[in-house]
C-alpha positions as a Markdown table, in Angstrom:
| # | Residue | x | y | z |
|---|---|---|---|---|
| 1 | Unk | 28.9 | 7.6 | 20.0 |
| 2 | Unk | 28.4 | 6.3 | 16.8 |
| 3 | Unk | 26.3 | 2.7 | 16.3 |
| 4 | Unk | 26.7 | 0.5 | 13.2 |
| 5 | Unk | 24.9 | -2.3 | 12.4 |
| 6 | Unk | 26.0 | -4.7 | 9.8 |
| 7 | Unk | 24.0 | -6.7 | 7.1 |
| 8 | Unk | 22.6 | -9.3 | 9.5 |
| 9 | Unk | 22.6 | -6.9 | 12.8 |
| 10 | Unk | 20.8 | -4.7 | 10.6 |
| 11 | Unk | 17.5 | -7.5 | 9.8 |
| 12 | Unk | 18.0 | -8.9 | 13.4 |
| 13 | Unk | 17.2 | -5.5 | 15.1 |
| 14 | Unk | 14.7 | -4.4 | 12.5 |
| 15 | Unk | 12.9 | -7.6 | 13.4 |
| 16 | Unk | 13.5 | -6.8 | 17.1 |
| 17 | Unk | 11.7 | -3.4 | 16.5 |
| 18 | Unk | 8.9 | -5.4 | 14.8 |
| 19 | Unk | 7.9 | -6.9 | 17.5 |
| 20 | Unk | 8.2 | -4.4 | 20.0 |
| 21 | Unk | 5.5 | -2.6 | 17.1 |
| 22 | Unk | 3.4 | -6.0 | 17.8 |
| 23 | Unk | 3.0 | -5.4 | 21.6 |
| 24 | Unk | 2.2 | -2.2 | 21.3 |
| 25 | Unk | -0.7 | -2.4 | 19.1 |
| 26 | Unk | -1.9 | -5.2 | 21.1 |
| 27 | Unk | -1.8 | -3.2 | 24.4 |
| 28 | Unk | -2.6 | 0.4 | 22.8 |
| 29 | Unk | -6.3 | 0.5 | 21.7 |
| 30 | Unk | -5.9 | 4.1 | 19.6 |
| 31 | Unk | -3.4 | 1.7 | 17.1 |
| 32 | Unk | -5.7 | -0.9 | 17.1 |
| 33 | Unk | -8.5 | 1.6 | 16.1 |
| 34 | Unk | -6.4 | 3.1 | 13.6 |
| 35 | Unk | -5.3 | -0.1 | 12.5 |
| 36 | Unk | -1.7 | 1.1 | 12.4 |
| 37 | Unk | 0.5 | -1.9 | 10.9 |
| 38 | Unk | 3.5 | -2.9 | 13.3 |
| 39 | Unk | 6.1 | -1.9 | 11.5 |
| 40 | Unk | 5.1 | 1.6 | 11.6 |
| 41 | Unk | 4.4 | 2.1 | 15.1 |
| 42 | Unk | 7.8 | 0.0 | 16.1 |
| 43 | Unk | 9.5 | 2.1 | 13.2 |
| 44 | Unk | 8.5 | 5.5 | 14.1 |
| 45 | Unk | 8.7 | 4.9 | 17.8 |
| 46 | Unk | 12.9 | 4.3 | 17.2 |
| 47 | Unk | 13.0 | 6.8 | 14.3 |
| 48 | Unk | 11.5 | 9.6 | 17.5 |
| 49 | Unk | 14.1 | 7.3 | 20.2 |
| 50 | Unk | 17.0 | 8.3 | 17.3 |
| 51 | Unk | 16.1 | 11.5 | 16.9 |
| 52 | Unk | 16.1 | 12.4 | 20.5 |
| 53 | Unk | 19.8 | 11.0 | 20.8 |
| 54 | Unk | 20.6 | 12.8 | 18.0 |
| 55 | Unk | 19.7 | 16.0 | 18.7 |
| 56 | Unk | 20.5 | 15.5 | 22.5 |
| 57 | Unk | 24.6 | 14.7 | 20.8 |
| 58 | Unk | 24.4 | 11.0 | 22.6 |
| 59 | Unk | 24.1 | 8.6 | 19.6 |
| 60 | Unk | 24.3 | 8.4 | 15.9 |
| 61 | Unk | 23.7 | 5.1 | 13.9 |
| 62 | Unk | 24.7 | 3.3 | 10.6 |
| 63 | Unk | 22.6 | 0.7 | 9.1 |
| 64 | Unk | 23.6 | -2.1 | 6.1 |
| 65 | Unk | 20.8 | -1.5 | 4.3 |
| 66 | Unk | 21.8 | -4.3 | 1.7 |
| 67 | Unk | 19.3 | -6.6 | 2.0 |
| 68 | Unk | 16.3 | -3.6 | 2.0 |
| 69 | Unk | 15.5 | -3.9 | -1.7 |
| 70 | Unk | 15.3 | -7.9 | -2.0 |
| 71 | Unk | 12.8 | -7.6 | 0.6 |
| 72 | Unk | 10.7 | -5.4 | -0.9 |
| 73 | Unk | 11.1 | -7.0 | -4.2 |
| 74 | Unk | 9.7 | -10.3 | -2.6 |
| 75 | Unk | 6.8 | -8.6 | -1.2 |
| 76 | Unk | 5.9 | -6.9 | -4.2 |
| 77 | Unk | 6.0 | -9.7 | -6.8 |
| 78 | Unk | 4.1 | -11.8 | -4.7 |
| 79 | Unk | 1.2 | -9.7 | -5.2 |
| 80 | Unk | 2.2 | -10.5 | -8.8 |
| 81 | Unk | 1.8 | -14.3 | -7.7 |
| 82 | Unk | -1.6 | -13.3 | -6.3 |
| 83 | Unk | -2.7 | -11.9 | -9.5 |
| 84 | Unk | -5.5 | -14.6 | -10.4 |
| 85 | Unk | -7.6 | -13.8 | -13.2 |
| 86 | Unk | -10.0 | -16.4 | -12.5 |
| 87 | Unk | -10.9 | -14.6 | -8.9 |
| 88 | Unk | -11.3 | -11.3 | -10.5 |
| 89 | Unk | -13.5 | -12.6 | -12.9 |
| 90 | Unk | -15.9 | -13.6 | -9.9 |
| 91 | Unk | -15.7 | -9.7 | -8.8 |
| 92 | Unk | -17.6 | -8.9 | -12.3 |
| 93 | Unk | -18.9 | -5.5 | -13.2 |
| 94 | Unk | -18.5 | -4.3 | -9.6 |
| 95 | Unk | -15.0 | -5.1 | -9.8 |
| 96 | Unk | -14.3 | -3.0 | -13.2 |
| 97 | Unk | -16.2 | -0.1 | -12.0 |
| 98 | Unk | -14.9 | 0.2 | -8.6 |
| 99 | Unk | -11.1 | -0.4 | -9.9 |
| 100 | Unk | -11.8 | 2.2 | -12.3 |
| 101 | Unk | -12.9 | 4.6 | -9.3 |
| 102 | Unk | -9.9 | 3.9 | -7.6 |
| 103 | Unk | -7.4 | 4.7 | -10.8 |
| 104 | Unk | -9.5 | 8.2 | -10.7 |
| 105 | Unk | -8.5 | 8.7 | -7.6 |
| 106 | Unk | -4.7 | 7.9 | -8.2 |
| 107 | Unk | -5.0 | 10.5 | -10.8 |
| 108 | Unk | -6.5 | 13.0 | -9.0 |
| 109 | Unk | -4.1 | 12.6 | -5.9 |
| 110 | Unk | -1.1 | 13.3 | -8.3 |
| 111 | Unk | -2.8 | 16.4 | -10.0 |
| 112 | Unk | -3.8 | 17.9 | -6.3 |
| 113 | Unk | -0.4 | 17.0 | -5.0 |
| 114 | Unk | 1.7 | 19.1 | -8.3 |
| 115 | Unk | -0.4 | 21.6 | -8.6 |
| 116 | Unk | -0.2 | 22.7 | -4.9 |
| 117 | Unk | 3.4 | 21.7 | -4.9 |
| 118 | Unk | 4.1 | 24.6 | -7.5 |
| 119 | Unk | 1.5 | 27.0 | -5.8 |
| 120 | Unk | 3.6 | 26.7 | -2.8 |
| 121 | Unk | 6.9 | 26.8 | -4.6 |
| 122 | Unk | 8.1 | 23.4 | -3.7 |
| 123 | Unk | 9.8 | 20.8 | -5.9 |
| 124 | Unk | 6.8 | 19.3 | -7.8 |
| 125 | Unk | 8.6 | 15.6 | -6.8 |
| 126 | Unk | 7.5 | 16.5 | -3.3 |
| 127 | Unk | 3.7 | 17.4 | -4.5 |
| 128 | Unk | 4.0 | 13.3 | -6.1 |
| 129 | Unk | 5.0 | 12.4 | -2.9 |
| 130 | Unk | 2.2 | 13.7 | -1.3 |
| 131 | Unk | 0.0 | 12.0 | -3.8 |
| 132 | Unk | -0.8 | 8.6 | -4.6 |
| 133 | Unk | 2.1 | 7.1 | -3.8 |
| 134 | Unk | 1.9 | 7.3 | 0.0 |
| 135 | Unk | -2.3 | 8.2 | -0.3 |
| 136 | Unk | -3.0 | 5.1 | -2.3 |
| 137 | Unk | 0.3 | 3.4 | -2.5 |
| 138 | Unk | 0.4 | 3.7 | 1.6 |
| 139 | Unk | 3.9 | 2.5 | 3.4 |
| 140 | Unk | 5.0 | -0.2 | 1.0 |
| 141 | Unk | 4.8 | 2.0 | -1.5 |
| 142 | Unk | 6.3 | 5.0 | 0.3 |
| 143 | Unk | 9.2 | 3.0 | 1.1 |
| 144 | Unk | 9.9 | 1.6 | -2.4 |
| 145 | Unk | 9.6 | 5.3 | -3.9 |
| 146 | Unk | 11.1 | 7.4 | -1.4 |
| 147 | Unk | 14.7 | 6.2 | -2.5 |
| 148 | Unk | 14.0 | 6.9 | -6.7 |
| 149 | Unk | 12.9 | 10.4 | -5.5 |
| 150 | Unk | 15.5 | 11.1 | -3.2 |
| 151 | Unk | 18.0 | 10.0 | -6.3 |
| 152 | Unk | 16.0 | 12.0 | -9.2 |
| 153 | Unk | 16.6 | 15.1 | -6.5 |
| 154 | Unk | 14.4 | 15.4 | -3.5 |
| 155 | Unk | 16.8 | 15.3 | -0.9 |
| 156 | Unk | 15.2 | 13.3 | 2.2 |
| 157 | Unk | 12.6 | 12.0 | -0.8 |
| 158 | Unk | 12.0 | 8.4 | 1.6 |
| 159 | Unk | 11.4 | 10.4 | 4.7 |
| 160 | Unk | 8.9 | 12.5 | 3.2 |
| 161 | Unk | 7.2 | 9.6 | 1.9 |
| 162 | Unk | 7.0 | 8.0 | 5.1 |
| 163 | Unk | 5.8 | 10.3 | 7.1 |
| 164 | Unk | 3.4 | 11.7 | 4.4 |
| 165 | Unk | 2.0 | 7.6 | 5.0 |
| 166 | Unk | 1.3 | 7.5 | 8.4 |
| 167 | Unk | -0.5 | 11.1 | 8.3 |
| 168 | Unk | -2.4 | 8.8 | 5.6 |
| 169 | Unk | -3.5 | 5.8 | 7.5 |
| 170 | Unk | -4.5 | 8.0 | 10.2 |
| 171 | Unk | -6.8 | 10.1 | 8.2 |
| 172 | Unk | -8.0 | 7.6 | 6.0 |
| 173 | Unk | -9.3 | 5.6 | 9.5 |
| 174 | Unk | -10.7 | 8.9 | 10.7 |
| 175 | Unk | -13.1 | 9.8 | 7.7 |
| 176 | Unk | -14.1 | 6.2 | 6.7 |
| 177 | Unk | -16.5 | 5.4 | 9.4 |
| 178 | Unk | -18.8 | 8.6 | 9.5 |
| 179 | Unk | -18.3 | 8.8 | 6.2 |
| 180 | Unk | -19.9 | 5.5 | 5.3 |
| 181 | Unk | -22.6 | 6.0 | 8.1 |
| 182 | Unk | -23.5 | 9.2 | 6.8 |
| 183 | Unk | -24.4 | 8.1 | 3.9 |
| 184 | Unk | -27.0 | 5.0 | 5.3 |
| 185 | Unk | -28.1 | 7.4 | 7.3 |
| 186 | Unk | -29.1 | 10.3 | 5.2 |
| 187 | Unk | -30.5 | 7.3 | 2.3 |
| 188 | Unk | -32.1 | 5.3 | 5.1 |
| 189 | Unk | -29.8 | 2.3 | 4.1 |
| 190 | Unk | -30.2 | -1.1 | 5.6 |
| 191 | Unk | -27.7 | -4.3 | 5.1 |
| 192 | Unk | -29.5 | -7.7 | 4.5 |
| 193 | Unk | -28.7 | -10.0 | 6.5 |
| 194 | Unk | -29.6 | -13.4 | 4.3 |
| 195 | Unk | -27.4 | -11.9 | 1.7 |
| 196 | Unk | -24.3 | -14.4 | 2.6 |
| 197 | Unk | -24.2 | -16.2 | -0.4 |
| 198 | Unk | -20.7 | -15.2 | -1.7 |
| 199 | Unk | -19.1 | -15.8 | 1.6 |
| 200 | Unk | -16.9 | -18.9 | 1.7 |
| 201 | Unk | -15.9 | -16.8 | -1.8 |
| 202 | Unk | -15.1 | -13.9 | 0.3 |
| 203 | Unk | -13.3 | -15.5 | 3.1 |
| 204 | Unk | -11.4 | -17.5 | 0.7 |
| 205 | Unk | -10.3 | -14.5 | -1.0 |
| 206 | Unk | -9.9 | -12.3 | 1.9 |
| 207 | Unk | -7.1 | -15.0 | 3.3 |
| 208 | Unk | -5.8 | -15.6 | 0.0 |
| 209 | Unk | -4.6 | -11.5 | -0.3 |
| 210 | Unk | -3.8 | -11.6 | 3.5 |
| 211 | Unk | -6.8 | -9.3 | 4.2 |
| 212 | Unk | -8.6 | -10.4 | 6.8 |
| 213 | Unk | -6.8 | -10.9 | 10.4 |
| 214 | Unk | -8.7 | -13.5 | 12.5 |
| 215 | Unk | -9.3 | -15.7 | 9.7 |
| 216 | Unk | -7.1 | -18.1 | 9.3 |
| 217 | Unk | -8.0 | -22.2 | 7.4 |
| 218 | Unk | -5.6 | -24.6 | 8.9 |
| 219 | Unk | -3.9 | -25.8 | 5.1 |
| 220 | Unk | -0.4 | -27.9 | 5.8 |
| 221 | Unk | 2.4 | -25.9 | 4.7 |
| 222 | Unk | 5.5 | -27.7 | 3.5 |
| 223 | Unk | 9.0 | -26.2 | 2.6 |
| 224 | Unk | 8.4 | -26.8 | -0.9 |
| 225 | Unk | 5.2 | -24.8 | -1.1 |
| 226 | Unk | 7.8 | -21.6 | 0.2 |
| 227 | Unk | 10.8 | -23.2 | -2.0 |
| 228 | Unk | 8.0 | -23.1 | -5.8 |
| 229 | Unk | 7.3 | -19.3 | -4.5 |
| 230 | Unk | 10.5 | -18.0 | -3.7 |
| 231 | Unk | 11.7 | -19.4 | -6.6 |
| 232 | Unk | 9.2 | -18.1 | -8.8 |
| 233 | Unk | 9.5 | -14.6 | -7.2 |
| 234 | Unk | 12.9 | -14.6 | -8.1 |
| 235 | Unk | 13.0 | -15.8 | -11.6 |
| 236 | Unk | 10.1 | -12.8 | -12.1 |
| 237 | Unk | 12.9 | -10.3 | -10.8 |
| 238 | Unk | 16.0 | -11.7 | -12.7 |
| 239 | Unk | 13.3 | -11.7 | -16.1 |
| 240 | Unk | 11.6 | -8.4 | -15.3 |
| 241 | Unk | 15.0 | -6.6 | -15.2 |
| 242 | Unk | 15.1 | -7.8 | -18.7 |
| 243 | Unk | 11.5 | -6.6 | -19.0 |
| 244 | Unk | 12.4 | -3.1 | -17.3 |
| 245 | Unk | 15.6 | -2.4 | -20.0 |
| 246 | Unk | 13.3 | -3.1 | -22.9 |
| 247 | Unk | 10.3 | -1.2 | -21.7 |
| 248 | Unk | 13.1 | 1.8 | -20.9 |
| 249 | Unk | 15.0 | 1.5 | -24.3 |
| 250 | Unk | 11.9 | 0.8 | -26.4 |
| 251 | Unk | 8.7 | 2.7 | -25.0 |
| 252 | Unk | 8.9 | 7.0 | -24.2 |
| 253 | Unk | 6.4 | 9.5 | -22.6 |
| 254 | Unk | 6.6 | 13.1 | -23.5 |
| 255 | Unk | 9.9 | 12.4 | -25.0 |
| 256 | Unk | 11.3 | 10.7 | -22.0 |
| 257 | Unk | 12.4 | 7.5 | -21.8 |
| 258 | Unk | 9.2 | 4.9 | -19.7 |
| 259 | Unk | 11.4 | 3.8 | -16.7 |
| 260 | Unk | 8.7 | 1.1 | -14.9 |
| 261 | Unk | 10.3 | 0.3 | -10.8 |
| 262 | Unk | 12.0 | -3.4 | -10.9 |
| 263 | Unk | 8.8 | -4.4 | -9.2 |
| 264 | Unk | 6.1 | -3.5 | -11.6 |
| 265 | Unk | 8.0 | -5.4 | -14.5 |
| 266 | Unk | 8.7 | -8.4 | -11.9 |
| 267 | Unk | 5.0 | -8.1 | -10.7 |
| 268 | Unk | 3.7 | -8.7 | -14.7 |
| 269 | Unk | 6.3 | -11.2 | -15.1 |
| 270 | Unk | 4.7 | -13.2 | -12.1 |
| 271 | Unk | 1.3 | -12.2 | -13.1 |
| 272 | Unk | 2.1 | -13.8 | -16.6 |
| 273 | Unk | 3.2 | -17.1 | -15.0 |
| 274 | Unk | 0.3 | -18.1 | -12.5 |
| 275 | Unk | -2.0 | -17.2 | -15.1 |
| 276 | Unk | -0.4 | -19.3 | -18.1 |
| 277 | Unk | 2.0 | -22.5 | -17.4 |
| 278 | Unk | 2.1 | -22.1 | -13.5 |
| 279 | Unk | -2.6 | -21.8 | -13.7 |
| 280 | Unk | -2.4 | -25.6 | -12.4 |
| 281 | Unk | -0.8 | -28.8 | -12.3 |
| 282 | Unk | 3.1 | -29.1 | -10.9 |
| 283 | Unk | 4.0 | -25.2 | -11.9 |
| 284 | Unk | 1.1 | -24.3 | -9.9 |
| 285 | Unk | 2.3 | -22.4 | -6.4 |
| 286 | Unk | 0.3 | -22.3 | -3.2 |
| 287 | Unk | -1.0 | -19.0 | -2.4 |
| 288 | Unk | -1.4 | -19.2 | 1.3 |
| 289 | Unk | 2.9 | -19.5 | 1.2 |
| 290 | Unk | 2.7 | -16.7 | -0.9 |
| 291 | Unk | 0.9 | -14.7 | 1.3 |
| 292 | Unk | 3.3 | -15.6 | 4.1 |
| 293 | Unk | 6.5 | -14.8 | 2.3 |
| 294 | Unk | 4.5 | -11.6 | 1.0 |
| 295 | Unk | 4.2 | -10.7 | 4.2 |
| 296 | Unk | 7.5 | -11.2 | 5.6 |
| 297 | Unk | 8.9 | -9.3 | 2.7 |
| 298 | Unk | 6.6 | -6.3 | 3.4 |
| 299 | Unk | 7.3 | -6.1 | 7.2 |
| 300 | Unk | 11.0 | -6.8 | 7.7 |
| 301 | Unk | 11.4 | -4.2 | 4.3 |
| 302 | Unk | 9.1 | -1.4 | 6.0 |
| 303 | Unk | 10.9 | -1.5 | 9.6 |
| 304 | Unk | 14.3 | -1.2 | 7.8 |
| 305 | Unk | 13.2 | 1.5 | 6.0 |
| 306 | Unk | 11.6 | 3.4 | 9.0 |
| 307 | Unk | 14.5 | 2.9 | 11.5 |
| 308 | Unk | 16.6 | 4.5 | 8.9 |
| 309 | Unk | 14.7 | 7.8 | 8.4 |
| 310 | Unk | 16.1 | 10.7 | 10.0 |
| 311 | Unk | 13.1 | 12.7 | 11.6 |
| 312 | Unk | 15.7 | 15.7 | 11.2 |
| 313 | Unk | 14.9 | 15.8 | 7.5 |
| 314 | Unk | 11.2 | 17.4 | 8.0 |
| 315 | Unk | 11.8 | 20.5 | 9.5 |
| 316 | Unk | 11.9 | 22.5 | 6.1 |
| 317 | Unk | 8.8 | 21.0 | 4.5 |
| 318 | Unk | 6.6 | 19.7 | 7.2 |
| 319 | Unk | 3.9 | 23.4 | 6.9 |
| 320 | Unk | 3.6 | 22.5 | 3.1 |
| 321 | Unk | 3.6 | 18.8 | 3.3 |
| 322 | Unk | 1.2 | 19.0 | 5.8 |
| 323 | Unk | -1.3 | 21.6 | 3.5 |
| 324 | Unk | -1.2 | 18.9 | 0.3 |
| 325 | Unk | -1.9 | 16.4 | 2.7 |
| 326 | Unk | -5.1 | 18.2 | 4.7 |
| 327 | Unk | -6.1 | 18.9 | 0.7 |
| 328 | Unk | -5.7 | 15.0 | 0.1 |
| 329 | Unk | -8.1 | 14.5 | 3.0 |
| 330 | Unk | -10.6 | 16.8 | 1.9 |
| 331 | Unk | -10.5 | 15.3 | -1.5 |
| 332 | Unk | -10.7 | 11.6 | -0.4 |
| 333 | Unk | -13.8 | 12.8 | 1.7 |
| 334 | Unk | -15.4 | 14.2 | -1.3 |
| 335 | Unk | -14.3 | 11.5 | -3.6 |
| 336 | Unk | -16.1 | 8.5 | -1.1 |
| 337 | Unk | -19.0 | 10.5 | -0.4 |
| 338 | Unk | -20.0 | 11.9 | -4.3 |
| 339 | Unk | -18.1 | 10.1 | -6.4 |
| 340 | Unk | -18.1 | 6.1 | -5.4 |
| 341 | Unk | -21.3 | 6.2 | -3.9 |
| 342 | Unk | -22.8 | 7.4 | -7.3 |
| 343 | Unk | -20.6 | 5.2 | -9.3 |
| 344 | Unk | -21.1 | 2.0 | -7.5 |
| 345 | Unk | -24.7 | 2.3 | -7.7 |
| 346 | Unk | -26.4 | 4.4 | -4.9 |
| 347 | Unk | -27.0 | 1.5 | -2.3 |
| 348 | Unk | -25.9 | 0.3 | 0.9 |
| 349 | Unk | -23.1 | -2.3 | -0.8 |
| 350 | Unk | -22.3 | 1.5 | -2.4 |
| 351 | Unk | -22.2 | 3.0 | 1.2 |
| 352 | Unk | -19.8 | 0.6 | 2.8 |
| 353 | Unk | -17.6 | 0.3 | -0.4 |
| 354 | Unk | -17.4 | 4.7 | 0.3 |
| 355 | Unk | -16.1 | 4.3 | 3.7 |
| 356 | Unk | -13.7 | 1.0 | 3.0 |
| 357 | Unk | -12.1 | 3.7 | 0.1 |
| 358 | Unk | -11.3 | 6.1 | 2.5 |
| 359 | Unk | -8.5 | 3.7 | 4.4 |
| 360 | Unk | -7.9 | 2.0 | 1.3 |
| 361 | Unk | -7.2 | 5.4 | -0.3 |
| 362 | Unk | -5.2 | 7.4 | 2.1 |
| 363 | Unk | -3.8 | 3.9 | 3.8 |
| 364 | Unk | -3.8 | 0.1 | 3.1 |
| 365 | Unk | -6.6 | -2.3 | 2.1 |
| 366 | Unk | -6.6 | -3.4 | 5.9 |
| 367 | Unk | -7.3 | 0.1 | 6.6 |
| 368 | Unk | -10.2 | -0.4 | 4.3 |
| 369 | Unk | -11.4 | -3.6 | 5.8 |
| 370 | Unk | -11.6 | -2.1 | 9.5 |
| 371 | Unk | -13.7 | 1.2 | 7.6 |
| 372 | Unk | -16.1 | -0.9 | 6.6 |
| 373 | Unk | -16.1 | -3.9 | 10.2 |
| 374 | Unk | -17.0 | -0.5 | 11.6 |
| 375 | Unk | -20.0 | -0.1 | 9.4 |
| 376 | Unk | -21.4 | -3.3 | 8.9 |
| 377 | Unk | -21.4 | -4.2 | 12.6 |
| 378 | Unk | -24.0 | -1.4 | 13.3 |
| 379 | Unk | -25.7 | -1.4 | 10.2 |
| 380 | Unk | -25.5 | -5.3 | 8.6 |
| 381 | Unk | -23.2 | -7.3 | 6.3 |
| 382 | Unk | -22.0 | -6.4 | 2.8 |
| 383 | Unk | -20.5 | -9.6 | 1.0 |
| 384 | Unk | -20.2 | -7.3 | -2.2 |
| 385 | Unk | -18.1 | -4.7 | -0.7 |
| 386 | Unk | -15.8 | -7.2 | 1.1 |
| 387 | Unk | -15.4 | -8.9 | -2.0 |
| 388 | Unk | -15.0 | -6.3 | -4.5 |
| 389 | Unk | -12.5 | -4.1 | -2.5 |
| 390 | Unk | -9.7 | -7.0 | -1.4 |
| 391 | Unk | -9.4 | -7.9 | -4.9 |
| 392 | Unk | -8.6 | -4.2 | -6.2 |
| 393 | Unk | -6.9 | -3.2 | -3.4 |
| 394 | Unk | -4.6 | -6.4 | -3.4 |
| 395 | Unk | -2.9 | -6.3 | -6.6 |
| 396 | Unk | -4.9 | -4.4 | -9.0 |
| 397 | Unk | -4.2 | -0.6 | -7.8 |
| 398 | Unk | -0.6 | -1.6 | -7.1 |
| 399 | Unk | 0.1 | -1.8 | -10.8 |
| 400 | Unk | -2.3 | 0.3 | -11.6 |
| 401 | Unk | -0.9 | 3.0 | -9.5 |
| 402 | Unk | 2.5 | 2.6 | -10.5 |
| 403 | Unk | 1.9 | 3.3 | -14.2 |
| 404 | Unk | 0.2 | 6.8 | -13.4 |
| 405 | Unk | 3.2 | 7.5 | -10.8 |
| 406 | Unk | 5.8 | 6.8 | -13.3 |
| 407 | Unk | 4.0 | 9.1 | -16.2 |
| 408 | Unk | 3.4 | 12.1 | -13.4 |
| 409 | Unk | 7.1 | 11.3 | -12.4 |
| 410 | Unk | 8.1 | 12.6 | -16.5 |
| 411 | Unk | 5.7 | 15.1 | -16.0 |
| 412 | Unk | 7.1 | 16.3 | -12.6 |
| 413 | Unk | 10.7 | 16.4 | -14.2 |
| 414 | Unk | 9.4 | 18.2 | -17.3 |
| 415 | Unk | 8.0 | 20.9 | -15.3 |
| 416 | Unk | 10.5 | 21.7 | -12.2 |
């Protein structure tokens, strides 16, 4: 039996399977400890129910996947929208340091992740796969790869990508905790608890980027506040497709042509605007609406891309996939413990921000946020940390990471 779902079947049930994610976190603690998002759990739990039909000859199913990319596109340029200089000025020298970190870390996932791919005679695409764009990048990021991948010649390129994310999140939760703890431990660290004085800043910004759940300010919402930010996340992707064919025709890397993703160009394009004309007055757009329609964008996207994988597609890869991504882990371990501890200055702010990195570098900046809860419950608060790493981790990687995965991308192609 064959089961097709047409444009608006195809949302409706996605949505469905959102929800059925929802309950299950809420009723299965090991999700809630892992802080597995939703849409994965509902996602995967139908890809494994699909599967099972599949191979069992019961069921097959078709999905319209039209309306997959505007999704993601909304989700992605409103992090564009969220782009305020003016709050990442606040972050100061922290902020620079540990966003420079972090794009050390993007470009040591991608090196681990070819280099292996080639020592184990994959396609190199698969090693980048492996790397920061599901370790970093996490499941939005999977998702909005997977299908330029699959097109450029890695066959099953977004199922890869999405499995290569989960094993991500989970890791990323696993390491974080000890990780940070270890290092109070061994240093004899201690949080202080008077030090509160950037936190209305820090809750502010922590709902502002959606990072925080359990925080919500009660701010009346009207449909115009949703009508400015839709709008202006769809007048950054109709310009930043002009952006995109300029970069493409005008700017090369090692002789090939600089292809940026529809989203990076329509994230600058937004970035642009609420940091120019749109700063204050009428242009200005409320961020708490763009937060919302962020969100909706990134969860309705993710579901349709996970109930549309084909678990089928791993059997070939999964032993190597799963050795780059056991190196990843080992790497992110090392890279919290030596390497941000020493570089965000040896103390217990430096401690938390080790462990938060972990999730936020093999996962999601929520990933990161539940790292460090862990921490600071037992050993004391850290305003720093949970200021510094919502603001990198909520726009500033993103483009950041998609400039190093588009230059390893050439390289990739050079290479296989």
């Amino acid at each position: 039996m064959n089961i097709t779902f047409n444009l608006m079947q195809t949302v409706g049930f996605a949505i469905i399977v959102y929800y059925i994610g929802k309950f299950l976190r809420h009723k299965i603690s090991f999700f809630q400890k892992f802080c597995v998002p939703a849409p994965v759990i509902g996602g995967f739990l139908f890809a494994i129910i699909r599967f099972l039909l599949q191979v069992g000859g019961i069921a097959t199913f078709e999905f319209d996947q039209a309306l997959q990319n505007p999704f993601m596109m909304v989700f992605f340029t409103a992090i564009g929208v969220g782009a305020d200089l003016d709050t990442l000025k606040k972050g100061g020298k922290g902020f620079l340091i540990f966003w420079l970190i972090s794009a050390i870390l993007v470009l040591g996932q991608n090196t681990i992740g070819l280099v292996l791919a080639k020592a184990l005679s994959e396609n190199p695409l698969l090693g980048l796969v492996c790397g920061s764009v599901t370790m970093v990048g996490g499941h939005g990021s999977a998702g909005a790869w997977g299908g330029t991948f699959a097109k450029l010649g890695l066959e099953n390129g977004k199922t890869f990508a999405l499995a290569a994310a989960t094993f991500g999140v989970i890791m990323g939760s696993l390491i974080g905790g000890p990780i940070g703890s270890t290092l109070i431990r061994k240093h004899n660290l201690s949080g202080d608890k008077s030090d509160v004085s950037n936190l209305d800043d820090v809750l502010e910004h922590l709902e502002e980027n959606n990072a925080g759940e359990g925080y919500e300010r009660v701010v009346p919402l009207q449909a115009g506040d949703f009508i400015k930010v839709l709008g202006l996340i769809f007048v950054s992707v109709g310009l930043g497709a002009i952006l995109q064919e300029f970069i493409r025709t005008h700017v090369s890397i090692l002789g090939k042509e600089l292809n940026l993703p529809a989203y990076v160009t329509a994230m600058i394009i937004a970035g642009i605007f609420v940091n120019t004309i749109g700063k204050k007055g009428p242009l200005m757009v409320n961020q708490r609406a763009n937060s919302i329609c962020g969100d909706v964008g990134l969860n309705v996207f993710l579901v349709m891309a996970l109930i549309d994988i084909n678990l089928l597609d791993l059997k070939d890869v999964a032993g190597h996939m799963l050795i780059i991504l056991f190196a990843q882990t080992l790497f992110m371990a090392f890279f919290a413990y030596f390497v941000t501890y020493w570089a965000m200055g040896k103390n217990y702010d430096a401690a938390v921000l080790s462990g938060g990195i972990c999730g936020f570098g093999m996962g999601a900046t929520y990933n990161a946020l539940a790292n460090m809860d862990s921490i600071t419950e037992r050993f004391g608060p850290s305003p720093r940390a949970y200021f510094i790493l919502p603001m990198v981790g909520a726009f500033a990687i993103d483009i950041t990471n998609s400039i190093f995965i588009t230059i390893f991308l050439n390289i990739a192609q050079s290479i296989s």
